[in-house]
C-alpha angles and dihedrals in degrees: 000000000000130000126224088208091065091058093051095059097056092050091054092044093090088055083054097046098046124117112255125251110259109262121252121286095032116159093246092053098055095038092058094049098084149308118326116204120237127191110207102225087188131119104238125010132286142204127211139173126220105237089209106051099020084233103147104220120204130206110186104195145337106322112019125136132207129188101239112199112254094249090053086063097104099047098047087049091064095055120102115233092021121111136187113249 
């Protein structure tokens, strides 16, 4: 005789097993919210390119500052001479 129940928990056994939402405050998620600001502390000026989005951002000379798109943060943060503003 078969049993309806035992169907239904293997039906629910993928939600169990599925990974858990970040929790709030992640760096991706905050990261993906908006621009983030960056000052280029280098000599001369720079170009880089968000690996995320493809945006080529500029930063002309000591001290500017460019709105990166929130996706492009990883990238940015791995680049020498730029600072989060």
């Amino acid at each position: 005789m078969s049993c309806c129940g035992n169907s239904r928990r293997q039906q629910a056994a993928p939600a169990q097993n599925a990974p858990a939402a970040a929790p709030a405050g992640t760096v991706g998620e905050t990261s993906a919210r908006g621009p983030v600001y960056y000052e280029y502390i280098g000599a001369t000026s720079i170009t880089v390119r968000g690996a995320a989005t493809g945006t080529i951002y500029r930063f002309g000379s000591f001290g500017s500052r460019v709105a990166v798109d929130g996706r492009d943060v990883p990238t940015m943060d791995t680049v020498p001479n730029l600072r989060r503003v």
